[in-house]
DRENMIBA-47012 format. One record per atom (N, C-alpha, C): residue number from 0; residue in three letters; chain; atom name; x, y, z. Coordinates in Angstrom, 3 decimals. Layout:
BEGIN
seq;type;mol;atom;east;north;up
NUM;ALA;A;CA;X;Y;Z
...
//
This chain:
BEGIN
seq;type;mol;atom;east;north;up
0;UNK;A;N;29.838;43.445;36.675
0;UNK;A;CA;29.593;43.327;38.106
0;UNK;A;C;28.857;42.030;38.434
1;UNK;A;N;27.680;41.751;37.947
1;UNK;A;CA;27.346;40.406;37.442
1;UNK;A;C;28.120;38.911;38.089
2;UNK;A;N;29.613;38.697;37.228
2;UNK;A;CA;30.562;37.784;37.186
2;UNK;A;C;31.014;38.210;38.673
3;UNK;A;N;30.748;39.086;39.652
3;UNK;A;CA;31.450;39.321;40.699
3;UNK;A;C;30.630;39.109;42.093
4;UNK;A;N;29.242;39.178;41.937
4;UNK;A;CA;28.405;38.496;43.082
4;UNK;A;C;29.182;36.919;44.186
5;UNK;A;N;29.424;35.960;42.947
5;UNK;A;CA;29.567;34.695;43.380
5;UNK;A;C;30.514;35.031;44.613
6;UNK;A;N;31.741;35.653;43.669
6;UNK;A;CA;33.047;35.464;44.773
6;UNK;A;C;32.708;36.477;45.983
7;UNK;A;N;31.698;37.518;45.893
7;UNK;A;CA;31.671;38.554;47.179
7;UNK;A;C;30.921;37.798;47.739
8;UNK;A;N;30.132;36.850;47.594
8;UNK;A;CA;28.946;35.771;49.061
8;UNK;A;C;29.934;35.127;49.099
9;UNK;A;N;31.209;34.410;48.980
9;UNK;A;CA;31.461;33.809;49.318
9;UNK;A;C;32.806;33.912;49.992
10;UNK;A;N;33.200;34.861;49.525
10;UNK;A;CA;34.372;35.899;51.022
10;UNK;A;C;33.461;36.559;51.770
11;UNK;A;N;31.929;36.596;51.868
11;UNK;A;CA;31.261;37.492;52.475
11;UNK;A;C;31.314;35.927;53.738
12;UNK;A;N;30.694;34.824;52.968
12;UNK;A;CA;30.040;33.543;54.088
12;UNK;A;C;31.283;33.470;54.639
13;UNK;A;N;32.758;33.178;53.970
13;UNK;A;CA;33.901;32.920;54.578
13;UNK;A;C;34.302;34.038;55.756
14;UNK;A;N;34.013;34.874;55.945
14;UNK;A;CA;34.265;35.879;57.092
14;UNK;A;C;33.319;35.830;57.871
15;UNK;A;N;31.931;35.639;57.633
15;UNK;A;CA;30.949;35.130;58.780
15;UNK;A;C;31.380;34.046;59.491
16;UNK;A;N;31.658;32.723;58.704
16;UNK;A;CA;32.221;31.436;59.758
16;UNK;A;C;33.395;31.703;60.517
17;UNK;A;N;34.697;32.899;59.727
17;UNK;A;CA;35.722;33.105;60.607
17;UNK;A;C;35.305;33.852;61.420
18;UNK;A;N;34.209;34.390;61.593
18;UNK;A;CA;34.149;35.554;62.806
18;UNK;A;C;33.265;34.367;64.073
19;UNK;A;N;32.766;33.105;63.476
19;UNK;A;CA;32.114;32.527;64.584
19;UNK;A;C;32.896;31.346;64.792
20;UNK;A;N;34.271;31.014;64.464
20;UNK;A;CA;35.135;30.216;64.679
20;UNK;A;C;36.206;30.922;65.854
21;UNK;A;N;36.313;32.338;65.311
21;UNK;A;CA;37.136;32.895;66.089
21;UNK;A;C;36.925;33.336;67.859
22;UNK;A;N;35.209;33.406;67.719
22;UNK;A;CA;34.570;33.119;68.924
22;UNK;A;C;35.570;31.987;69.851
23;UNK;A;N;35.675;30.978;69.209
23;UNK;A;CA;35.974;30.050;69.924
23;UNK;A;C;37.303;29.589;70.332
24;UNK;A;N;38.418;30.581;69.630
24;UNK;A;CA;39.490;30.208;69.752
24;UNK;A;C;40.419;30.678;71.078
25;UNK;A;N;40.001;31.387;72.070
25;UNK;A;CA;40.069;31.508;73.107
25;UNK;A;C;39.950;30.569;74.431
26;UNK;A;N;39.345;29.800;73.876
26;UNK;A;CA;38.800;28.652;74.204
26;UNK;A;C;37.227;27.964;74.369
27;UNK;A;N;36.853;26.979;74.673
27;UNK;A;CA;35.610;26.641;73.950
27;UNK;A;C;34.801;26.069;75.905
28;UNK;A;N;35.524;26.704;76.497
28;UNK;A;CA;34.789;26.056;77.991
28;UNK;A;C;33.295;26.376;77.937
29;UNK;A;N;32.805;27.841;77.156
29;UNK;A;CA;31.266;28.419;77.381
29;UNK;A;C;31.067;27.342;76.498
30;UNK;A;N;30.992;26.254;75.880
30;UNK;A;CA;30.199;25.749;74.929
30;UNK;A;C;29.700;25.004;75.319
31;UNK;A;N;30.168;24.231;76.921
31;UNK;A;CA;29.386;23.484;76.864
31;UNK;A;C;28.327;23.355;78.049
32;UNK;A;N;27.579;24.877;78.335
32;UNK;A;CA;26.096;24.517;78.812
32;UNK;A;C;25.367;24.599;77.277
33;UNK;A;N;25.769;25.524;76.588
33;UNK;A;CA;25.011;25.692;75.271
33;UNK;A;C;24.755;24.653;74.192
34;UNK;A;N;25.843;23.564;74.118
34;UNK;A;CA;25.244;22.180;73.734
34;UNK;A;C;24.594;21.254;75.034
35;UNK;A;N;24.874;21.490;76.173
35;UNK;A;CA;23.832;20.795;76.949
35;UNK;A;C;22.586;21.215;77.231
36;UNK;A;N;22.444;22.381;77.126
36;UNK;A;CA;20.770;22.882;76.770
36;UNK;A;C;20.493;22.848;75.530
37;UNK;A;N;20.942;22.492;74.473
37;UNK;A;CA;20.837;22.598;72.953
37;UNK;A;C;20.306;20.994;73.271
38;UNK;A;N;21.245;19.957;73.590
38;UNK;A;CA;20.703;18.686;73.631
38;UNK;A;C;19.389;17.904;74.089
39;UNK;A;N;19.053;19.334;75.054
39;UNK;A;CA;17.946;18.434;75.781
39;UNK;A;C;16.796;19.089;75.187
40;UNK;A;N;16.784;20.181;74.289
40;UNK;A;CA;15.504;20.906;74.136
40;UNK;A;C;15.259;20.457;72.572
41;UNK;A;N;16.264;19.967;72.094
41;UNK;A;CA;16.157;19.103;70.857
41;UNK;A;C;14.622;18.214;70.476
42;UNK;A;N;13.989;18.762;69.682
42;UNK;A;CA;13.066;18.006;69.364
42;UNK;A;C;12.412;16.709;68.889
43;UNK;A;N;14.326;16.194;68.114
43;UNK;A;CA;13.971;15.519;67.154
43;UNK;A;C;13.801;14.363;67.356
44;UNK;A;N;13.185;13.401;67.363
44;UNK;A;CA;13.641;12.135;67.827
44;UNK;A;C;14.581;10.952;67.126
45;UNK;A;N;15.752;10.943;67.303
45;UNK;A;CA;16.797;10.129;67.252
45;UNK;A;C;18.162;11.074;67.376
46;UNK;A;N;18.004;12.276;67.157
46;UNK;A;CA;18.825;12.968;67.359
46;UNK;A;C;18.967;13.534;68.772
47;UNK;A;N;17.642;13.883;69.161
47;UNK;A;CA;17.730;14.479;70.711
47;UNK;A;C;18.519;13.065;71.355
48;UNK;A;N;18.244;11.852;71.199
48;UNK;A;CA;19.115;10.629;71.911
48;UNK;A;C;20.396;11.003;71.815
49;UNK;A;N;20.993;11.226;70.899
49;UNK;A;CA;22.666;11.155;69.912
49;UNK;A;C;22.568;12.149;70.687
50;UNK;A;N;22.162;13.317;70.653
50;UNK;A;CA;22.752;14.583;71.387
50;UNK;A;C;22.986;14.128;72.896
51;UNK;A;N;21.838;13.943;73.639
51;UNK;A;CA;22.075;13.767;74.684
51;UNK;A;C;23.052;12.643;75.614
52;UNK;A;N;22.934;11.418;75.060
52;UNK;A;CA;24.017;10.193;75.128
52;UNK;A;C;24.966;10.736;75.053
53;UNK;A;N;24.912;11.135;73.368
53;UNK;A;CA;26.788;10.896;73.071
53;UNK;A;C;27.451;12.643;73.111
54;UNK;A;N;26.660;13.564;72.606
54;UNK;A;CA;27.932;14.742;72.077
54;UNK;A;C;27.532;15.421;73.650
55;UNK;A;N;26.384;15.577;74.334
55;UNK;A;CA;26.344;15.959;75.659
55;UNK;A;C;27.452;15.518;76.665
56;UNK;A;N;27.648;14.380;77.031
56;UNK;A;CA;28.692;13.799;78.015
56;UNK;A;C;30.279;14.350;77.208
57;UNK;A;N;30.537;14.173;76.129
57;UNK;A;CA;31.612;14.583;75.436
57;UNK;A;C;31.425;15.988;74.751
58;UNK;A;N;31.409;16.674;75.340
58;UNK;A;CA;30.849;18.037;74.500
58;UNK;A;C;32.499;18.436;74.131
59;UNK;A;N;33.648;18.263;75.124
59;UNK;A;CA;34.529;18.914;74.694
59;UNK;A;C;35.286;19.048;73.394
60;UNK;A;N;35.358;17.150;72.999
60;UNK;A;CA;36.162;16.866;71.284
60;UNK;A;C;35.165;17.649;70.656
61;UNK;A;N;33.446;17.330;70.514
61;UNK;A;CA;33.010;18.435;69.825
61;UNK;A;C;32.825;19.618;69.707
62;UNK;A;N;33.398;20.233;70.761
62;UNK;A;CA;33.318;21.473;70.361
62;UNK;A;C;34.588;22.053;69.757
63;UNK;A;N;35.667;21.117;70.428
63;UNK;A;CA;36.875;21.461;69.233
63;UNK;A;C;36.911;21.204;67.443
64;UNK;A;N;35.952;20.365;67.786
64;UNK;A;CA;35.656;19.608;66.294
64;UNK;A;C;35.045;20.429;65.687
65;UNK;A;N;33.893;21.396;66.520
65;UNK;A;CA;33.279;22.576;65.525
65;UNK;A;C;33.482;23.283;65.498
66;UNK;A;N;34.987;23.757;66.397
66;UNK;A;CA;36.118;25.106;65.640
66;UNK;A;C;36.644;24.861;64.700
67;UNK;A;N;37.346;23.630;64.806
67;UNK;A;CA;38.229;22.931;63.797
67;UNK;A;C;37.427;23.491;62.342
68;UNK;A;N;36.325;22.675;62.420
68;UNK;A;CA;35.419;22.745;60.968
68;UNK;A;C;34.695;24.292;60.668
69;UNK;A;N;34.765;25.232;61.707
69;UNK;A;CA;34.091;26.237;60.819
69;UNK;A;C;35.853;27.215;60.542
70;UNK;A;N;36.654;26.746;60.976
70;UNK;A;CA;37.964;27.571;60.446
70;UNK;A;C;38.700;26.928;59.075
71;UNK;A;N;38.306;25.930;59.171
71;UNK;A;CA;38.871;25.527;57.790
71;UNK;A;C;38.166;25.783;56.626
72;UNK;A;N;36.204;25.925;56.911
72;UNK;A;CA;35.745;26.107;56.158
72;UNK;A;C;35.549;27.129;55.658
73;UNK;A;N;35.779;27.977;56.607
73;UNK;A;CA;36.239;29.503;56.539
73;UNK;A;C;37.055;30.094;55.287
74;UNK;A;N;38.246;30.132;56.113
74;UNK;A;CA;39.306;29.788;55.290
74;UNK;A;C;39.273;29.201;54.093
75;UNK;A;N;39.079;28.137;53.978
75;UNK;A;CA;38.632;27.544;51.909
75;UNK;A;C;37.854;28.573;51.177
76;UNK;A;N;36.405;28.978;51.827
76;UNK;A;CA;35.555;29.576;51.523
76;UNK;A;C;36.154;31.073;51.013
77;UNK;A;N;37.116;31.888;51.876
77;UNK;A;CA;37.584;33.009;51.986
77;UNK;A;C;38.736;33.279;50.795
78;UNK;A;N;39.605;31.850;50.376
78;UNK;A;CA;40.844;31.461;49.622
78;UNK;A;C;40.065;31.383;48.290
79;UNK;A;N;39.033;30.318;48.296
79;UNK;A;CA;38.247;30.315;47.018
79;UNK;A;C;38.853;28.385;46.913
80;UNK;A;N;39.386;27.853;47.723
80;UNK;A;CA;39.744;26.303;47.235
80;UNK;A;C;38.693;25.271;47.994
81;UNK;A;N;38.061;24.369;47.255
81;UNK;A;CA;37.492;24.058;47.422
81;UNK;A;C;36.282;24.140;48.347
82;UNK;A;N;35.488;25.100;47.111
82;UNK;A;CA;34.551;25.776;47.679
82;UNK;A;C;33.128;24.895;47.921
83;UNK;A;N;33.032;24.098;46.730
83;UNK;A;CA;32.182;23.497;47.008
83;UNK;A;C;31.849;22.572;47.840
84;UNK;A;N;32.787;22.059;48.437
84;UNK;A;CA;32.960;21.267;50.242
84;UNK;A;C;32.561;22.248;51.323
85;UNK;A;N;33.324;23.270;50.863
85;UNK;A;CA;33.225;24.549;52.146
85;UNK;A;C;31.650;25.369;52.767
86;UNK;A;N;31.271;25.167;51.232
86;UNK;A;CA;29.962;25.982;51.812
86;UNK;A;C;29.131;25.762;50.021
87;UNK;A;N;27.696;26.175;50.969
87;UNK;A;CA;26.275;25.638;50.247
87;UNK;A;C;25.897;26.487;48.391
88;UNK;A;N;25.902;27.693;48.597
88;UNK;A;CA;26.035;28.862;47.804
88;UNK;A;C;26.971;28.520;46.719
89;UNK;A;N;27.628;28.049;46.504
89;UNK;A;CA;28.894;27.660;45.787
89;UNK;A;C;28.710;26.377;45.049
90;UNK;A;N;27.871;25.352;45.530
90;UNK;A;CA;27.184;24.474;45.077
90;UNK;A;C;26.734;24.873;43.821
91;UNK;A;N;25.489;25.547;43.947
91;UNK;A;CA;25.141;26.348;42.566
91;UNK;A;C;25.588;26.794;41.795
92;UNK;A;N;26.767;27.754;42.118
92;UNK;A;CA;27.285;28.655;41.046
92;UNK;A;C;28.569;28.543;40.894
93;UNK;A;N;29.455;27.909;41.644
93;UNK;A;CA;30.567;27.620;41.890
93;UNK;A;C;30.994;29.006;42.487
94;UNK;A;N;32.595;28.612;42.884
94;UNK;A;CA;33.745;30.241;43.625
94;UNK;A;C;33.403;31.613;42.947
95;UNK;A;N;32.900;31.593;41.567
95;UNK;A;CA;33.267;33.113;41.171
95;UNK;A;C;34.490;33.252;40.477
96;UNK;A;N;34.510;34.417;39.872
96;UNK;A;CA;35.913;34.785;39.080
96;UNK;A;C;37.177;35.276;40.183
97;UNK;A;N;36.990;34.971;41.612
97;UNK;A;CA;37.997;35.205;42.355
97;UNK;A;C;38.536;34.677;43.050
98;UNK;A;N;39.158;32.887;42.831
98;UNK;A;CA;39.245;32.023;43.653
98;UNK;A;C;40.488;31.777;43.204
99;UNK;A;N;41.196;31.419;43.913
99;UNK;A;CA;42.225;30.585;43.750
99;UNK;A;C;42.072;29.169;43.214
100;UNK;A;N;40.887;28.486;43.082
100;UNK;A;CA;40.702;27.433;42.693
100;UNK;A;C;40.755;27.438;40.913
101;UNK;A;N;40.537;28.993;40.411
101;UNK;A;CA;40.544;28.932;39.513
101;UNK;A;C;41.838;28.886;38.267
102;UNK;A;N;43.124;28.579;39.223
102;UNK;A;CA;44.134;28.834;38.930
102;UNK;A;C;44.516;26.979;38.366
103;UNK;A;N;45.311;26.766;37.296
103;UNK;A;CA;45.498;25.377;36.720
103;UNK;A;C;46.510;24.488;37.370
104;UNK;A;N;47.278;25.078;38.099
104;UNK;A;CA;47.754;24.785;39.144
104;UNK;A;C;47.072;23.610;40.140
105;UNK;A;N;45.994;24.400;40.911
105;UNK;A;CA;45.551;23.852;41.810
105;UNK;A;C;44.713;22.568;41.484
106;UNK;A;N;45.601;21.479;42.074
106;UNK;A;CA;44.384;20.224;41.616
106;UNK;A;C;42.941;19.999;41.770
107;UNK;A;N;42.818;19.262;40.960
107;UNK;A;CA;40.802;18.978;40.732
107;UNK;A;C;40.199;18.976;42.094
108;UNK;A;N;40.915;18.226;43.300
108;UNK;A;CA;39.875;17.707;44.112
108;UNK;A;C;39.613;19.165;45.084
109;UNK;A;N;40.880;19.761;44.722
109;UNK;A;CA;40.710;21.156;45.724
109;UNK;A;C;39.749;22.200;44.830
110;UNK;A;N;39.367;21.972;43.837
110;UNK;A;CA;38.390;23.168;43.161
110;UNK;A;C;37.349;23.288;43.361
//
């Protein structure tokens, strides 16, 4: 059971990002008071600028941009291919004994 942790966090994380990607696939119009109040209450300084300048006035490419990226990462995460791009957890320990990445098939850069 042991050898089987890795791959259940990481179809576990891969169904968390698809369930907050899927939020958005309806469309992404609510997103953007929530990055324009996200931008301005931003603490950081150089980032609260970047937020507010640039992804505030353009909220729309980004917010497609951060469906885009939590469904693919999803998805990898959920498949088991290239996991270690996809998500943090996987870094450490790699996919688990249940990935498709683990197949000889699948090339290096996707593992």
């Amino acid at each position: 059971m042991k050898e089987v942790w890795p791959s259940l966090v990481r179809i576990v994380a891969g169904i968390f990002w698809l369930y907050f990607a899927s939020q958005k696939w309806q469309g992404v119009g609510w997103m953007k008071g929530v990055i324009e109040s996200t931008a301005r209450s931003n603490p950081i300084p150089g980032l609260h600028e970047f937020l507010v300048s640039v992804v505030a006035p353009n909220w729309f490419p980004f917010a497609l941009a951060q469906t885009a990226g939590e469904t693919v990462a999803a998805v990898l995460l959920i498949l088991g291919l290239a996991t270690r791009w996809a998500g943090m957890q996987v870094i450490v320990s790699g996919p688990g004994p249940f990935a498709l990445g683990r197949f000889g098939w699948v090339p290096a850069w996707l593992r």
